[in-house]
NUROFI-923964 format. One record per residue: residue in one letter; z, y negated, x of N, C-alpha, C in turn. Coordinates in steps of 0.05 Angstrom, whole numbers, padded with zeros to 5 digits, always signed. Each point is the difference from the previous one (the first is absolute). Last residue first. Layout:
N
aZYXZYXZYX;...
This chain:
213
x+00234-00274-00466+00023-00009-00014+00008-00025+00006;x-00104+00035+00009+00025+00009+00008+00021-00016-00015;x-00106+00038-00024+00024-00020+00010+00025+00010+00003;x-00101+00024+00016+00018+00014-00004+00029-00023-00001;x-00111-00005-00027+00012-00008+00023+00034+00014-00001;x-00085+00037-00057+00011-00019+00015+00017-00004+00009;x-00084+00067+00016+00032-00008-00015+00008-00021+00004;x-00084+00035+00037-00011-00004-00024+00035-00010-00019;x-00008+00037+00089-00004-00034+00002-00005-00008-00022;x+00016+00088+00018+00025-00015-00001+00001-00024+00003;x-00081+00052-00011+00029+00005-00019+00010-00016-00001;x-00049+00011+00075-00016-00013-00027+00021-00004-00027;x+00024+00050+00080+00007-00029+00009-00011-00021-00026;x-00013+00095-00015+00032-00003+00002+00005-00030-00002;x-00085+00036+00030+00005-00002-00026+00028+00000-00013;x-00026+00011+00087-00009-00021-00008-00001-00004-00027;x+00032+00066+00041+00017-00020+00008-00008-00028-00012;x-00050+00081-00003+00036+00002-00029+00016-00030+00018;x-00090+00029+00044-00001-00011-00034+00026-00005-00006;x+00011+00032+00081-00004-00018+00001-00010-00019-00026;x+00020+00096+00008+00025-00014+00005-00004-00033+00005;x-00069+00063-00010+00016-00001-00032+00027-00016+00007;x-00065+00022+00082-00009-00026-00030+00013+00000-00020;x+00038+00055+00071+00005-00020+00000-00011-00020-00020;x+00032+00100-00018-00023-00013+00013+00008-00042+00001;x+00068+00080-00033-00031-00002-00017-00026-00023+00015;x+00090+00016+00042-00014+00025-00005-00026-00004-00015;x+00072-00072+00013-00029+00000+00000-00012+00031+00011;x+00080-00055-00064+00003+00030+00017-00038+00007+00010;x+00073-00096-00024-00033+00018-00004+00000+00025+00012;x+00062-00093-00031-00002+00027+00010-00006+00019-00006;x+00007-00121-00023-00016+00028-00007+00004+00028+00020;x+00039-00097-00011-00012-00002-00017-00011+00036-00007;x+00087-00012+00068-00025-00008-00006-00017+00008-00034;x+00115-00009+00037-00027-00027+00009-00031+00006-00011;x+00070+00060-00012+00008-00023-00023-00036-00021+00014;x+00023+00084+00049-00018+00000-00027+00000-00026-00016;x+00017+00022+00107+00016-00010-00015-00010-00003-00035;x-00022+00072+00082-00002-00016-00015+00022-00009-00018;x+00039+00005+00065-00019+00001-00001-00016+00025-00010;x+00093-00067-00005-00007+00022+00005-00022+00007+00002;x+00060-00097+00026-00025+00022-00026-00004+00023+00012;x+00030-00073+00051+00016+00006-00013-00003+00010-00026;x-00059-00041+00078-00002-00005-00033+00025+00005-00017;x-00014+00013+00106-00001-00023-00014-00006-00014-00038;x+00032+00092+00034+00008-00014+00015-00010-00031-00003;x-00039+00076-00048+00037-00009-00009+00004-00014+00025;x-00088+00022+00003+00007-00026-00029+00025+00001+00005;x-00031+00033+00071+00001-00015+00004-00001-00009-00025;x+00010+00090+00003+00024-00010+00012-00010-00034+00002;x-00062+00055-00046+00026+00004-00007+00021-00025+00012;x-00076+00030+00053-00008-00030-00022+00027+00003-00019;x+00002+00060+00060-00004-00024+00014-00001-00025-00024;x-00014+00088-00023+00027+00004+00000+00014-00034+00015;x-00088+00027-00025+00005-00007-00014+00035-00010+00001;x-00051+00035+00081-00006-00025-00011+00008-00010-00029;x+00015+00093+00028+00008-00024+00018+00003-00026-00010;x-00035+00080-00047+00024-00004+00003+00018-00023+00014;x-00099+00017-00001+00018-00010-00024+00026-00001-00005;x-00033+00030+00090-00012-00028-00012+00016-00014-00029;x-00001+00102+00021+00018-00024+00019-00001-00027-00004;x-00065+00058-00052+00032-00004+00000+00016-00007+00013;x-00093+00004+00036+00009-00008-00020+00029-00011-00020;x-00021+00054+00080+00001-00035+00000+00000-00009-00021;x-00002+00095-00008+00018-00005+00004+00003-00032+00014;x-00075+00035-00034+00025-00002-00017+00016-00007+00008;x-00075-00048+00054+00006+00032-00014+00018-00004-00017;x-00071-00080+00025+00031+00008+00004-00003+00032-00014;x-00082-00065-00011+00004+00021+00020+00034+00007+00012;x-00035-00046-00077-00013-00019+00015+00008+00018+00032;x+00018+00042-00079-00042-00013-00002+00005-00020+00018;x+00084+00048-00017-00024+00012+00017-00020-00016+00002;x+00057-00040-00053+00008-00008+00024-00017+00020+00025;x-00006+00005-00103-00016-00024+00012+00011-00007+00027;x+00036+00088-00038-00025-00007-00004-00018-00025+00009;x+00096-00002+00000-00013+00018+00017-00033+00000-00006;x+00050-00037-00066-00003-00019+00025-00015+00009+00021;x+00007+00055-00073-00023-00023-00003+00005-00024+00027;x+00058+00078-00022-00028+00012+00016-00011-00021+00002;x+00086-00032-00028-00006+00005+00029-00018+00012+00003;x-00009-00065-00084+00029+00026+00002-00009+00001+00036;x-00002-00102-00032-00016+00020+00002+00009+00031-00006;x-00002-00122-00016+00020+00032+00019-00025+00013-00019;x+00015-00111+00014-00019+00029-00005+00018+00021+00016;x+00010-00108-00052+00013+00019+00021-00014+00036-00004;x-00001-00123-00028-00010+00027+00005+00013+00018+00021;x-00008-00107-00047+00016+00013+00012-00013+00029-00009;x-00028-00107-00011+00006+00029-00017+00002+00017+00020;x+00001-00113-00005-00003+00022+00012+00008+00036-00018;x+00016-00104-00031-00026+00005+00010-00015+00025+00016;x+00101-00031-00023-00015+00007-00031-00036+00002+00006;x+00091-00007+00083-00022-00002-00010-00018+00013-00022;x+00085+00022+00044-00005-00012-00022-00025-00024-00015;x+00016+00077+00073+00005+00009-00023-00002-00023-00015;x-00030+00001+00082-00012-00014-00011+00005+00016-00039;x+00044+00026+00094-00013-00017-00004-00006-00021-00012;x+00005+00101-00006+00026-00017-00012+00010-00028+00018;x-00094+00050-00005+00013-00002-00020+00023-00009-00006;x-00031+00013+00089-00011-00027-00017+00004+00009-00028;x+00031+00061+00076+00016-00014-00019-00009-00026-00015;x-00054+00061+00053+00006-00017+00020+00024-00018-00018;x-00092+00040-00037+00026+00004-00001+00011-00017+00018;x-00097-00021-00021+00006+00027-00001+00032-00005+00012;x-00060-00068-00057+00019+00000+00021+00019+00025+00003;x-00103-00063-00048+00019+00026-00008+00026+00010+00032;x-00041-00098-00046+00004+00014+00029+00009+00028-00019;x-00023-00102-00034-00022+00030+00010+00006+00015+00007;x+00057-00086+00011-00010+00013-00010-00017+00023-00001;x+00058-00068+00050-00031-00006-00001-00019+00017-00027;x+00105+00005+00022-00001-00028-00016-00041-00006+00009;x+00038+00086+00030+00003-00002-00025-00007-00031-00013;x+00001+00020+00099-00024+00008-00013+00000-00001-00034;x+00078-00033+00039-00027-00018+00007-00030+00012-00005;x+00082+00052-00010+00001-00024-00014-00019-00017-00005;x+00005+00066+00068-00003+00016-00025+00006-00021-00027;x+00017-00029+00095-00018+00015-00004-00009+00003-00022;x+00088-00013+00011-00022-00023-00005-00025+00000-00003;x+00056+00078+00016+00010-00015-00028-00021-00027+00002;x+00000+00045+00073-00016+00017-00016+00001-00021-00026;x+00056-00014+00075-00026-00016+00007-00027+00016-00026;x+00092+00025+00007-00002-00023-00011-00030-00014+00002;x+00016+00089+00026+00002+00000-00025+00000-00034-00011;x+00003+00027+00095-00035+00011-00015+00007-00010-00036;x+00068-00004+00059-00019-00031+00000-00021+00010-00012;x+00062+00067+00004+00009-00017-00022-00014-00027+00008;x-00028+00074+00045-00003+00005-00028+00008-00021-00012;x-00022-00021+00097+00016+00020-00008-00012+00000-00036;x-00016-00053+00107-00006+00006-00026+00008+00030-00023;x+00038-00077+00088-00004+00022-00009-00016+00002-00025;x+00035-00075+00052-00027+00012-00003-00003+00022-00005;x+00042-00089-00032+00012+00019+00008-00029+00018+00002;x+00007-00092-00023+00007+00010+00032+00005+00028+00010;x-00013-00042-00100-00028-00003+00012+00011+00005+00032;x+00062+00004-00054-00012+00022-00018-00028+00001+00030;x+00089-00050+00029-00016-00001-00033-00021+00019+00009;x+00099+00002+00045-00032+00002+00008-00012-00005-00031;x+00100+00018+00023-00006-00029-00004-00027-00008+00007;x+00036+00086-00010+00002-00009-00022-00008-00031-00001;x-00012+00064+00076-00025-00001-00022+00013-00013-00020;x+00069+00018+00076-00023-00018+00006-00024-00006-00022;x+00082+00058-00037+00003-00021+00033-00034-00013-00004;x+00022+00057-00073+00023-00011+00005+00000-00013+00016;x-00072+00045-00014+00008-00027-00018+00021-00012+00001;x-00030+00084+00041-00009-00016+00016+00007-00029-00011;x+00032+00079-00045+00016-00011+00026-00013-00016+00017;x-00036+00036-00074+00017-00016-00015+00012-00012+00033;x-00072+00050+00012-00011-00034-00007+00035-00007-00010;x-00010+00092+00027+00001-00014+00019-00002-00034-00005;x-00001+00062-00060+00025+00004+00002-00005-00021+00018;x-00076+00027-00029+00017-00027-00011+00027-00002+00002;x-00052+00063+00044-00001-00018+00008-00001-00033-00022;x+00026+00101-00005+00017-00018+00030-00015-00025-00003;x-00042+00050-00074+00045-00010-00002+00010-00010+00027;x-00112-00013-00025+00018+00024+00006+00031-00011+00001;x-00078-00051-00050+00009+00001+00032+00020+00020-00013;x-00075+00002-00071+00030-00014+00001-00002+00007+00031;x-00095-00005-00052+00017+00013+00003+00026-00019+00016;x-00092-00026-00036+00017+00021-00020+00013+00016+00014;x-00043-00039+00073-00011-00004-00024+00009+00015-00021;x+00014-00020+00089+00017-00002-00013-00002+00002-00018;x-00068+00014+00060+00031+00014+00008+00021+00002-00013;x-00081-00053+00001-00006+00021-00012+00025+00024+00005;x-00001-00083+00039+00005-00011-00025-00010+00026-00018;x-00011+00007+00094+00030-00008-00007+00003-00001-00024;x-00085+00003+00016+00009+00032+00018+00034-00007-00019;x-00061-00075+00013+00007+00024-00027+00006+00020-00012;x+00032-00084+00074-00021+00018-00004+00008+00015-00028;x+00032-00091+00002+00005+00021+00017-00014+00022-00005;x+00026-00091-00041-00022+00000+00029+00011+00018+00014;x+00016-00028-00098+00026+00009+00017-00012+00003+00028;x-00064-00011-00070+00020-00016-00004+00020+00001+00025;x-00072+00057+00003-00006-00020+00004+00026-00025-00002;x+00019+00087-00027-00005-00005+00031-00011-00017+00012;x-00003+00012-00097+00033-00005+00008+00000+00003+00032;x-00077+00011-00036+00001-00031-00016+00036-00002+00018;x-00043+00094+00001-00004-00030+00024+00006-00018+00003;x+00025+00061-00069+00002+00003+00022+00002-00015+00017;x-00046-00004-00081+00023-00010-00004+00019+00003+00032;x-00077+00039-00011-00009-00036+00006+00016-00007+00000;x-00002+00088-00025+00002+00000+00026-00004-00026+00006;x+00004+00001-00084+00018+00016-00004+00000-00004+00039;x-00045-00052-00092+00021+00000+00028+00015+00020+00002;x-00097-00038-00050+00027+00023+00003+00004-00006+00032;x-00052-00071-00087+00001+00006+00024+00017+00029+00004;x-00062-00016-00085+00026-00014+00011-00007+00006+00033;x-00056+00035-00071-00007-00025+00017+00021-00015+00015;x-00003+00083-00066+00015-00031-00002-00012-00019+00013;x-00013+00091+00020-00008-00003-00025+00002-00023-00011;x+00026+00022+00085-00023-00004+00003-00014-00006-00029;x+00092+00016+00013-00011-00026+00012-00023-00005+00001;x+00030+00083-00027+00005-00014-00018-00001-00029+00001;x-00021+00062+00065-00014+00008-00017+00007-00011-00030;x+00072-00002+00069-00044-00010+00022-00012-00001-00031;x+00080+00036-00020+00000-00028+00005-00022-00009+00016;x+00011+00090-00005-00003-00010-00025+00001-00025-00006;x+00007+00043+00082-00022+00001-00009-00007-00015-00026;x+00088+00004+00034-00014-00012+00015-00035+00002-00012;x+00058+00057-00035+00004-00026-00009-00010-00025+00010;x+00007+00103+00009-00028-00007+00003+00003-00035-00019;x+00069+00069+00018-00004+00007-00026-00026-00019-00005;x+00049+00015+00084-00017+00024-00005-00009-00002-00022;x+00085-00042+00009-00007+00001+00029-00016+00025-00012;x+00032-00068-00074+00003+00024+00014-00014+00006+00018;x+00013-00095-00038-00008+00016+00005+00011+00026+00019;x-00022-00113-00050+00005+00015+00009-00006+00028-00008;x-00038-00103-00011-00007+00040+00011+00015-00002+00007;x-00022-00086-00055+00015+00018+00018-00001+00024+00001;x-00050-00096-00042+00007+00025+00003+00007+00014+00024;x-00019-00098-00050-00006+00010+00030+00009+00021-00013;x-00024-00058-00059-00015-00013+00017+00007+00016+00031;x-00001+00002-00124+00011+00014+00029-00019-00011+00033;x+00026-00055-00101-00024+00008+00015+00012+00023+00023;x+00056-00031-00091-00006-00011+00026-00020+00018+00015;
């Protein structure tokens, strides 16, 4: 079967975002990664400020503590579309479609944001995941002007963020290995990480079809 969308995921620093620009560009496909963003602030009609707030990451413990007790009284008998808060877990439903609808157009390379487990069972998409060791993150996180020590905070952070929002709405550990086609240690430069992808996807289109039971 033809690969018709691909997935970035990604270690915080390991230049995956980059690597998916530059693998969209090689393809002619489209990339969603800060579009994907909007598309969900556009959807949900709330600034982007808001919808960049929630992005790969979980609401804090008081304040889903606070939603179970707001559900009990007045919000349980509110549909989805009255309620005006915008939070993680509307960000996440309104993502899932999102990320569907860009998938059923095709072309699309689709930087993280759990669109790999998504569109796990989709046989059209090929799945990716980049890490890095920590000089090399560091390394590409100075060049865009952060110190060491922002640096590693960062990585520590944000990966630790992205962590927590697979096991909470995915119930997976992160990285989850079973799911992707390919994990790339892109120290060796991004063009070699982007050939090997493409020649992986060539591969794996050249097999046939995998039957099931």
């Amino acid at each position: 079967m033809p690969i018709r969308i691909v997935t970035v995921e990604r270690e915080y620093g390991s230049g995956g975002a980059a690597i998916a620009q530059a693998l969209a560009e090689r393809l002619h496909w489209n990339l969603w990664d800060r579009d994907l963003t909007a598309e969900i602030a556009r959807v949900a009609k709330v600034g982007h400020n808001a919808a960049l707030r929630c992005d790969e990451r979980v609401d804090t413990f008081l304040y889903r503590l606070f939603k179970v007790y707001a559900r009990g009284s007045y919000e349980r008998s509110l549909p989805m579309g009255d309620r005006t808060s915008f939070d993680a877990d509307t960000m996440v439903e309104i993502l899932q479609r999102v990320v569907e609808d860009v998938a059923s157009r095709g072309n699309s390379v689709i930087v993280g944001r759990g669109s790999a487990y998504f569109l796990r069972d989709r046989g059209d998409t090929f799945h990716v995941f980049t890490y890095a060791p920590v000089d090399e993150k560091i390394r590409r996180l100075k060049s865009i002007g952060k110190s060491d020590k922002e640096a590693l905070q960062s990585i520590e952070e944000i990966d630790r963020e992205r962590a927590s929002f697979i096991r909470h709405y995915f119930q997976a550990e992160w990285p989850h290995r079973a799911l992707y086609n390919l994990m790339i240690n892109t120290k060796f430069g991004d063009e070699h990480v982007v050939e090997t992808i493409l020649q992986q996807i060539a591969a794996l289109e050249k097999l046939p079809a995998l039957k099931t039971a």
